[in-house]
KEKE-3310 file (N, C-alpha, C; in steps of 0.2 Angstrom, whole numbers, plus 5000, padded with zeros to 4 digits):
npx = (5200:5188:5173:5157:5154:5138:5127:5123:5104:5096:5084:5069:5065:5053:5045:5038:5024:5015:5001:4995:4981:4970:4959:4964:4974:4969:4981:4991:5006:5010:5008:5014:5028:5028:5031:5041:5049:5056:5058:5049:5039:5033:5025:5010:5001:4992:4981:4986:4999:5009:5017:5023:5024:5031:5041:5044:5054:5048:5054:5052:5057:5060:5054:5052:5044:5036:5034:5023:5016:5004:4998:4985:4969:4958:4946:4951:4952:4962:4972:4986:4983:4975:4982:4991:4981:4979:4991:4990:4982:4990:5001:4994:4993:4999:5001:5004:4995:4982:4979:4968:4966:4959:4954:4946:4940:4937:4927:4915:4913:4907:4921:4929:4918:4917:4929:4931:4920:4927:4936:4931:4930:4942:4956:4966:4970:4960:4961:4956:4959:4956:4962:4968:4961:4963:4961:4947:4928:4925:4913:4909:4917:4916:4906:4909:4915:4907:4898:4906:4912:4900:4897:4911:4918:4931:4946:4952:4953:4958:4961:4969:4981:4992:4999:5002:5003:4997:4991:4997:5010:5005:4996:5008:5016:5004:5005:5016:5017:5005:5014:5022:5032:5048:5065:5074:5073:5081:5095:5094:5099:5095:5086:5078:5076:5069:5074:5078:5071:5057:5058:5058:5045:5037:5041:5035:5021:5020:5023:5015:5003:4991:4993:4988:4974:4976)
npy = (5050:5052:5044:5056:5055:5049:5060:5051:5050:5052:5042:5050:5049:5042:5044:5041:5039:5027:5023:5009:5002:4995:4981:4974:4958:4959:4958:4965:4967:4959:4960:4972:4966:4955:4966:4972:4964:4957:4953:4964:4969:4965:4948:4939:4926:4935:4948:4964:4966:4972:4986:4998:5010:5003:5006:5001:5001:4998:4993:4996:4998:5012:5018:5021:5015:5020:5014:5013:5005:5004:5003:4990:4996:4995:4992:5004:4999:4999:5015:5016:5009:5016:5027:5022:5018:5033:5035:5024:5030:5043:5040:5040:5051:5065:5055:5048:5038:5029:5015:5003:4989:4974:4960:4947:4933:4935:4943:4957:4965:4974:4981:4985:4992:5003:5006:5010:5021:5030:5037:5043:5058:5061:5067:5060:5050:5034:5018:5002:4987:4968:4957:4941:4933:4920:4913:4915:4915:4914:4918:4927:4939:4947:4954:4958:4969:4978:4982:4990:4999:5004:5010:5020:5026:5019:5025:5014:4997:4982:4964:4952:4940:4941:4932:4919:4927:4931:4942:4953:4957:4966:4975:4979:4987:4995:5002:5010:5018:5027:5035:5050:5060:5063:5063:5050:5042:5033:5023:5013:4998:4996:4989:4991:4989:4999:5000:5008:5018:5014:5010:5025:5028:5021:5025:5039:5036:5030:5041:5047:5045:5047:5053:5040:5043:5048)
npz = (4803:4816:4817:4823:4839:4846:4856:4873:4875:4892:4900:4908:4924:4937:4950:4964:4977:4987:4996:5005:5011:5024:5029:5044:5039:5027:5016:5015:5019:5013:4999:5000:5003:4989:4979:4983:4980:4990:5009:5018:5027:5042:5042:5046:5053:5062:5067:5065:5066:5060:5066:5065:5052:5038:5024:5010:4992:4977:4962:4943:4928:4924:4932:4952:4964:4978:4994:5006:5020:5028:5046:5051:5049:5062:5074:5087:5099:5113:5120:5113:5103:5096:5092:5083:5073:5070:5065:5054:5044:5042:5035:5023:5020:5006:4995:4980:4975:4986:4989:4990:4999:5001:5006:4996:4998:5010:5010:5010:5024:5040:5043:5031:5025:5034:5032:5016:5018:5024:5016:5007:4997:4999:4992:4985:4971:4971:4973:4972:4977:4974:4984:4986:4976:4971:4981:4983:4980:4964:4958:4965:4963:4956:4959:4972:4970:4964:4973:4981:4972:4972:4984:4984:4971:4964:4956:4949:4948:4954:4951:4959:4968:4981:4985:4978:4967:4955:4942:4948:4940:4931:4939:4944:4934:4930:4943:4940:4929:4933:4941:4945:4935:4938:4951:4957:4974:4980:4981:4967:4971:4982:4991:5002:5019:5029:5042:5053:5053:5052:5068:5071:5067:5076:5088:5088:5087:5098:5111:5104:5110:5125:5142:5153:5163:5180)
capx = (5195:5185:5164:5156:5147:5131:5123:5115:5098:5095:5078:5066:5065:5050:5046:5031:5022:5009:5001:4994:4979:4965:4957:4970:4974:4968:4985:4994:5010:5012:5009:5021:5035:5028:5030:5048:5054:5061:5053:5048:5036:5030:5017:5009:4992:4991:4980:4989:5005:5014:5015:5024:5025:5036:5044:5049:5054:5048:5059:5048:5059:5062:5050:5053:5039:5038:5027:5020:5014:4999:4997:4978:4965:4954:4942:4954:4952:4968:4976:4990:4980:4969:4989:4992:4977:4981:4998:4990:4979:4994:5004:4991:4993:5001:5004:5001:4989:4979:4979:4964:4966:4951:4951:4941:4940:4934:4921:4912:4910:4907:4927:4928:4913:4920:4934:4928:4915:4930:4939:4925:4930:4949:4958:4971:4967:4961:4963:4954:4962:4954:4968:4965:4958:4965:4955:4939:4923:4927:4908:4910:4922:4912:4900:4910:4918:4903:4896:4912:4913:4892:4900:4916:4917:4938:4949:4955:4951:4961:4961:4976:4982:5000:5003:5003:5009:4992:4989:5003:5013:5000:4997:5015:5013:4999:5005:5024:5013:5005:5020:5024:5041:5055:5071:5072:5074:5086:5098:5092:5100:5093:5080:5076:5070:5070:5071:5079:5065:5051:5059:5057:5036:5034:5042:5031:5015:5020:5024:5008:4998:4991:4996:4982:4971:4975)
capy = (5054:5049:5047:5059:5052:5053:5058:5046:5052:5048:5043:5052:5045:5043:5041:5041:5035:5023:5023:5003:5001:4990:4979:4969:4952:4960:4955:4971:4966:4952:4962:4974:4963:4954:4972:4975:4957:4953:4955:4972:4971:4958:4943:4934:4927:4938:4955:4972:4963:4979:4990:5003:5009:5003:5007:4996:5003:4993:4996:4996:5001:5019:5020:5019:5017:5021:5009:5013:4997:5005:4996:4988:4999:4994:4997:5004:5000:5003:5022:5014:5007:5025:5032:5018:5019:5038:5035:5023:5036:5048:5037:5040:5059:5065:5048:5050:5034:5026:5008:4999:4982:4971:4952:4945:4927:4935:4948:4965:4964:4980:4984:4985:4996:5008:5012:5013:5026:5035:5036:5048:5066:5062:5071:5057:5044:5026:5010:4995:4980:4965:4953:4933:4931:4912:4909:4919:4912:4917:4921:4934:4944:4956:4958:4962:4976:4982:4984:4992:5005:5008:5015:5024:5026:5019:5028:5010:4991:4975:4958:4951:4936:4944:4927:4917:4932:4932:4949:4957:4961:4968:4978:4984:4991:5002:5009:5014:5022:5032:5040:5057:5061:5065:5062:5044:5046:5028:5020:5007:4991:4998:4985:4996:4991:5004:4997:5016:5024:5011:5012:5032:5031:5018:5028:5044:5033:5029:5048:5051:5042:5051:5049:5035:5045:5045)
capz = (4805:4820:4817:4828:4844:4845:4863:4878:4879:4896:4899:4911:4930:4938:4955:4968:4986:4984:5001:5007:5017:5023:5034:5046:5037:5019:5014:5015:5018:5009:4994:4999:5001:4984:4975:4983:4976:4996:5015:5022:5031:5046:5038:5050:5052:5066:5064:5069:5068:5059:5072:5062:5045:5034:5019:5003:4986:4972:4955:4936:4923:4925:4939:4958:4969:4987:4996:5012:5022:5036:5051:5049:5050:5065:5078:5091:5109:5117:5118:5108:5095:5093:5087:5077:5067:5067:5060:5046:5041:5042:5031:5015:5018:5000:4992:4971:4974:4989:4985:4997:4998:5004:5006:4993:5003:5017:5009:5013:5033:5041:5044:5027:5022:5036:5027:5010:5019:5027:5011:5002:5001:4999:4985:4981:4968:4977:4969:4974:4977:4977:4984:4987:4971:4971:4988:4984:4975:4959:4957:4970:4963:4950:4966:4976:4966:4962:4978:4985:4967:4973:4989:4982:4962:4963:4951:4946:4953:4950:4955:4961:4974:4980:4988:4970:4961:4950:4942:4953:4937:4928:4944:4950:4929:4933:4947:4938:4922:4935:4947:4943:4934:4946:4952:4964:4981:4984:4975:4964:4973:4989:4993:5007:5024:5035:5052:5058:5052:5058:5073:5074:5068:5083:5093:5085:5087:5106:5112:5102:5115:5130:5147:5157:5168:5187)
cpx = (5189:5177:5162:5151:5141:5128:5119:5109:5095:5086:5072:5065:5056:5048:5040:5029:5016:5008:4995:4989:4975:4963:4964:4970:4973:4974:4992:5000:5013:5011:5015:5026:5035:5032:5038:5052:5059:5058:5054:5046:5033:5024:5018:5001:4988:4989:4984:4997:5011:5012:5019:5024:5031:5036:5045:5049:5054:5052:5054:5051:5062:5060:5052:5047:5039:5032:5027:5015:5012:4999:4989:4975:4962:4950:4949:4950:4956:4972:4981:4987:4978:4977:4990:4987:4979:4987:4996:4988:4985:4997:5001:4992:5000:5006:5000:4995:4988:4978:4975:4963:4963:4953:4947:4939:4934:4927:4917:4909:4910:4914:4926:4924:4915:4922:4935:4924:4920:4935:4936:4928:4937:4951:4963:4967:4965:4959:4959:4958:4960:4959:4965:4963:4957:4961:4947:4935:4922:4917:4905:4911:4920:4907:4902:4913:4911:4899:4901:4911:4906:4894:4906:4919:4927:4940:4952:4953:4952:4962:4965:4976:4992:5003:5006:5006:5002:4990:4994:5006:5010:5000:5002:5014:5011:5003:5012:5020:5011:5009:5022:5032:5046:5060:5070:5076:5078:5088:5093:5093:5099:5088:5075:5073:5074:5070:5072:5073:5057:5053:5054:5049:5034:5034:5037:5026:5015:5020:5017:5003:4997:4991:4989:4980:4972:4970)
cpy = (5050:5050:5051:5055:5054:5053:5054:5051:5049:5049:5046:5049:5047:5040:5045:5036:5034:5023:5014:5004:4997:4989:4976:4963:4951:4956:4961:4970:4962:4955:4968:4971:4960:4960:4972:4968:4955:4955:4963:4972:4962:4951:4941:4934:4932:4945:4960:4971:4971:4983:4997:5006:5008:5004:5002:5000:4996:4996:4993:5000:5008:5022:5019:5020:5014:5018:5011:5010:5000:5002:4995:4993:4995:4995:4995:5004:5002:5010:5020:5011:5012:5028:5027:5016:5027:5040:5032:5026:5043:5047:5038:5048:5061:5062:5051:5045:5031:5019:5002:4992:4978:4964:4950:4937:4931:4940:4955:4963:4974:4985:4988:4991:5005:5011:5013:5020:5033:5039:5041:5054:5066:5064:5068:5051:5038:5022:5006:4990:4973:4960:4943:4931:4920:4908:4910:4913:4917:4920:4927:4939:4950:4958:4960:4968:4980:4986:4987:5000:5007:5012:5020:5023:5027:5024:5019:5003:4984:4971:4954:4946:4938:4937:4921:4920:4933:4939:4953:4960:4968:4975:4985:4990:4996:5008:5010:5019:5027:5037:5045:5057:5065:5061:5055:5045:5041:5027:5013:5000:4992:4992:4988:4993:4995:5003:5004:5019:5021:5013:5020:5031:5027:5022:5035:5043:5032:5037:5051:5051:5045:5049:5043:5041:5042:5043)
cpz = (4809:4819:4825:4834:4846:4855:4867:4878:4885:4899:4906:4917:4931:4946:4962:4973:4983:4994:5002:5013:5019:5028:5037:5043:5031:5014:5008:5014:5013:5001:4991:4996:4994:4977:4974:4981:4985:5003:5018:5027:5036:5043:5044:5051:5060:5067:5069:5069:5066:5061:5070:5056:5044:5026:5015:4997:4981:4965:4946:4932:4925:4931:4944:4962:4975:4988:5005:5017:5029:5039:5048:5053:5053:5070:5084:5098:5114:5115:5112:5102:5092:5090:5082:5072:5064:5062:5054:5042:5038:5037:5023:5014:5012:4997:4984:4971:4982:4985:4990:4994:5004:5002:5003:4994:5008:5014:5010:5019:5033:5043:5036:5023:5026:5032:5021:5011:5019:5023:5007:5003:4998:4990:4980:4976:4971:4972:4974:4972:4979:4980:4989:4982:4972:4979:4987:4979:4971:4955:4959:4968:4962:4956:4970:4974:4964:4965:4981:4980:4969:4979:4988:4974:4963:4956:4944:4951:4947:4956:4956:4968:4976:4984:4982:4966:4955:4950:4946:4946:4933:4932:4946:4940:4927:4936:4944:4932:4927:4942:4942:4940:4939:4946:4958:4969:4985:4978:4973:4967:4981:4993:4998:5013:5030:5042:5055:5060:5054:5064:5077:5073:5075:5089:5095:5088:5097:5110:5109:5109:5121:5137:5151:5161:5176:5190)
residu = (UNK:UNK:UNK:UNK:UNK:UNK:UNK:UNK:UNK:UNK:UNK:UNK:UNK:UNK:UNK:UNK:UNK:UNK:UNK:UNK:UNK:UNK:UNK:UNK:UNK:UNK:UNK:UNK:UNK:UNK:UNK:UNK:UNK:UNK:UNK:UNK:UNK:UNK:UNK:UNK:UNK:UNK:UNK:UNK:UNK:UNK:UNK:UNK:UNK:UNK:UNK:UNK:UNK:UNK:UNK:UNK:UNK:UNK:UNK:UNK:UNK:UNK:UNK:UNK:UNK:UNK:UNK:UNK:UNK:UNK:UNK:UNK:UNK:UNK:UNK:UNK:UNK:UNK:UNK:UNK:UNK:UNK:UNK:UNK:UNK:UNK:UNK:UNK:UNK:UNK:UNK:UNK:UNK:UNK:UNK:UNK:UNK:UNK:UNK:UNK:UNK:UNK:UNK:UNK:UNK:UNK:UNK:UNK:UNK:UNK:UNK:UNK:UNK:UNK:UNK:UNK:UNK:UNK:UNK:UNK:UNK:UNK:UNK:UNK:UNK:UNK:UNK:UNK:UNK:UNK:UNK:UNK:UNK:UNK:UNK:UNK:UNK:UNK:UNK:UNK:UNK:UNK:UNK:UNK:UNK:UNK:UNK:UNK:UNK:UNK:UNK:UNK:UNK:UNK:UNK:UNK:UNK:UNK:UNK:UNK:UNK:UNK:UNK:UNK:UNK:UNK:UNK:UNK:UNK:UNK:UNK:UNK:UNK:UNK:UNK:UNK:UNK:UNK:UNK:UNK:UNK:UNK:UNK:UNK:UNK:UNK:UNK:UNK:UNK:UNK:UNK:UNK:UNK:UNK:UNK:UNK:UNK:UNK:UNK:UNK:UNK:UNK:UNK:UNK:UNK:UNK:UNK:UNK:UNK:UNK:UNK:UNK:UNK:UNK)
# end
């Protein structure tokens, strides 16, 4: 007589868009690519470099989360810059978290304070990130966080260097606890880079642009 088998309980998925944003040079990408465990997004010490959105899926146990790597928020000058800021901003529109990520080497300058300003009002959770730890003046850090939280009362703020890897796990953690239950939206062994779909926002972001004045 054969024992009866007992059913897989299979465990609940979860899966959610984290939208990435900041000054230029914050260290946006690099934290991406850190998240997704292999390169997505352009690094270089070069600000604006990512000129389209891109995509990486990071993988946390049962979680999936969708990462959305803005270009750097900055003051535009050229027509093509004004859509590609439009588009970064586009890119956070109904993400489960905002995740502002601020240079903490480099400090609170007035880009920075912008986009904390411009951030008030918004309906989705925003995270502070402070990232560099490993370069900043470790005396700095609770200052600057404090003076960032006196402008915008974060949901959450962690200190993290994605280049080291310090606090990154801790971090990627956080945000799988909070991504909504769901079904996942790529295979598992997907690593993900979208170059099609970069392609089409660029494409989106340049078509946005309006023609030069005759």
């Amino acid at each position: 007589m054969t024992e009866p088998t007992t059913p897989e309980i299979s465990t609940p998925k979860h899966c959610g868009l984290v939208a990435i944003v900041g000054a230029p040079n914050a260290g946006k990408s690099t934290l991406v690519n850190a998240l997704v465990g292999q390169k997505v997004a352009i690094v270089s010490p070069k600000a604006q470099t990512t000129r389209a959105k891109l995509m990486g899926v990071a993988i946390e146990g049962d979680t999936q989360i969708l990462l959305v790597d803005t270009p750097g928020i900055f003051e535009p000058k050229r027509r093509f810059d004004r859509a590609m800021v439009a588009a970064a901003w586009g890119g956070a529109e109904g993400s489960d978290i905002i995740a502002l990520v601020v240079d903490a080497k480099g400090g609170i300058g007035g880009k920075v304070t912008a986009i904390v300003e411009s951030l008030v009002g918004r309906t989705e959770p925003i995270w502070l990130i402070l990232n560099k730890v490993d370069l900043a003046d470790k005396t700095k850090l609770l200052i600057h966080a404090e003076k960032l939280n006196a402008l915008l009362p974060f949901a959450e703020t962690f200190f993290i260097s994605a280049g080291t890897g310090d606090g990154l796990a801790h971090f990627k953690t956080q945000l799988a606890k909070a991504m909504p239950e769901g079904p996942w939206h790529y295979p598992r062994r997907s690593g993900l880079r979208l170059d099609r779909a970069c392609a089409r926002v660029r494409s989106d972001a340049r078509a946005a642009v309006p023609p030069a004045p005759r």
